[in-house]
C-alpha positions, 0 to 999 in steps of 0.5 A, a space after each residue: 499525483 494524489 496519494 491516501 492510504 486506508 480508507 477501510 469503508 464499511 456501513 458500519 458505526 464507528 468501532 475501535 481498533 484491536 487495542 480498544 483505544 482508537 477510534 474507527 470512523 468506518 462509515 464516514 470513511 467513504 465521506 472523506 474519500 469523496 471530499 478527497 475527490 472533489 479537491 482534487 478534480 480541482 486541483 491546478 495543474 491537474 493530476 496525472 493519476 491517483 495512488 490508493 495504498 491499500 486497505 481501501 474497505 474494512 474486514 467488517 464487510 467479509 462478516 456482515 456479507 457486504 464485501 462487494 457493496 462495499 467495494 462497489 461505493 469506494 470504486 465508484 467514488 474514486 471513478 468521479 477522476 479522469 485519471 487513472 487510479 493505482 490500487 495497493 493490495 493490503 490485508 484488509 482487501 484478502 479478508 474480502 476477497 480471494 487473489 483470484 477474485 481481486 485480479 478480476 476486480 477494479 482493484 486490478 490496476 496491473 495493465 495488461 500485457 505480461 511484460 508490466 510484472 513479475 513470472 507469477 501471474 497472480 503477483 500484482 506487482 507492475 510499473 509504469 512511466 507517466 513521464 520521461 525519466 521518472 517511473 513508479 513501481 507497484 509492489 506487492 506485499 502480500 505476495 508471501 501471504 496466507 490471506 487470500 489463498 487458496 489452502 492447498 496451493 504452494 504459495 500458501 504453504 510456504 507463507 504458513 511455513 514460514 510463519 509458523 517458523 517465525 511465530 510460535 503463538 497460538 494466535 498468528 495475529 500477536 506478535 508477543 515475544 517475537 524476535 521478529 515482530 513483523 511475522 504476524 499474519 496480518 502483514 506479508 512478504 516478497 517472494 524471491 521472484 517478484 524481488 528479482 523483477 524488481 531488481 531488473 525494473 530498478 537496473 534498467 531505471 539506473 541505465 536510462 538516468 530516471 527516478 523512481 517511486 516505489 509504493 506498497 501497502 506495507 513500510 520496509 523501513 523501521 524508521 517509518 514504521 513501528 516494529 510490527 507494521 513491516 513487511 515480513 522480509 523488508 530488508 530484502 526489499 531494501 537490499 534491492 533499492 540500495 543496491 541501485 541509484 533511482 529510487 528517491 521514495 518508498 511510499 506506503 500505508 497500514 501504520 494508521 499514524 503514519 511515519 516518515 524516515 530519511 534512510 541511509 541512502 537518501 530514499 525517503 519513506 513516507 508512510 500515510 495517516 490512515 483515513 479510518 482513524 481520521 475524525 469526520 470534521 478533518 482528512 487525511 489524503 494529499 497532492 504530490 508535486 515533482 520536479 527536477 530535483 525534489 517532490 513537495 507533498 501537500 497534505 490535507 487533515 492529519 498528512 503534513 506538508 513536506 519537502 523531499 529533495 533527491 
């Protein structure tokens, strides 16, 4: 399967993040999306669906008023596959666009039926199996978020209750002098019922001997992350996989320079480079390839090769 993580399209020049240091190639962005394509259409064997970890068009487009342009051109790019895409929601896609509009959307990849995911329908998170004994979970990271809410609604109030506990600053986006760095607005969290499911998804992998992969738009592990760039209430998402025995990898996007852990119990955490930061003449996408006892990523540009063992 094929795997890349922040594309942030935007017609846009290049710009720098909010430090002001590091350089944002927004326009080339879809260009490496497109060569990414046409490497794997080619691949051997082939592919059996892609994984996009989120983020895939930037929030310049919410400003310039180019949201579904945008979105349109990425969509079309990632259509040139004859496997089927698998969408992260990340931060960047709610400053775009609301839950509601994105669930109608082609960033929509929860398959019908009520039984792929969690009580609350607006949550996108579902799993699939794409073959015996092996099955890859969707989280949804933003679950606990107030992007992309509407302001009067409950889940809304409870993330902003929960954010202004946890942050005092003015500015919700700074995480200076934070206990807890991670509560800033522009990560998320999970809430109790989408952590519920994901517990039952993972006991009934352990009783049927599969493994599974887990993907989100944000890390859950400090070792494959900076302080900052976690989910709000990532241990509770780890208490759930190492209660378990089937989840071999935990694989997510945000941390632009990518980071990579092996935890205490065996889960690898793989974190990928981010395409909008990646320079016009280099990529940042990759192949991954299982087998019986271990998954070998091939990386292309800034994404290395590595061996994962389970």
């Amino acid at each position: 399967f094929g795997v890349i993580a922040d594309i942030q399209y935007a017609d846009a020049d290049d710009g720098y993040d909010f430090s002001g240091y590091r350089r944002r190639y927004y326009r080339q962005s879809l260009d490496l999306l497109r060569n990414a394509v046409e490497a794997w259409a080619v691949e051997k064997p082939p592919l059996s669906f892609v994984l996009q970890l989120g983020d895939c068009i930037d929030g310049l487009n919410a400003r310039s008023g180019e949201a579904e342009g945008a979105l349109e051109q990425v969509l079309a790019a990632l259509g040139q596959l004859s496997v089927p895409v698998h969408h992260a929601w990340g931060n960047h896609e709610l400053y775009n666009f609301s839950r509601a509009r994105l669930a109608r959307s082609g960033l929509c990849s929860r398959p019908a039926g009520a039984t792929a995911g969690p009580p609350a329908q607006d949550c996108q998170a579902y799993h699939f199996s794409p073959t015996a004994r092996f099955r890859f979970v969707v989280l949804d990271t933003y679950d606990l978020s107030i992007l992309g809410r509407e302001p009067d609604s409950p889940r809304y109030r409870e993330s902003l209750r929960l954010l202004r506990e946890k942050n005092p600053n003015d500015n919700l986006n700074s995480p200076a002098g934070l206990k807890e760095p991670q509560f800033v607005e522009f990560n998320g969290g999970f809430s109790q019922a989408q952590l519920d499911w994901f517990s039952e998804v993972l006991k009934f992998s352990d009783e049927n001997q599969e493994k599974v992969v887990v993907m989100g738009h944000l890390p859950i592990h400090p070792g494959a992350s900076d302080r900052v760039s976690l989910a709000w209430n990532y241990h509770d998402a780890l208490s759930v996989i190492h209660a378990h025995r089937c989840v071999v990898c935990f694989l997510a996007g945000h941390l632009h320079d990518g980071a990579y852990c092996l935890d205490s119990h065996g889960v690898h955490h793989l974190t990928l480079e981010g395409v909008i930061e990646t320079p016009p003449e280099s990529n940042a996408f990759g192949t991954v390839y299982v087998y019986e006892d271990k998954m070998i990523l091939k990386g292309r540009g800034r994404i290395s090769d590595r061996v994962m063992h389970f």
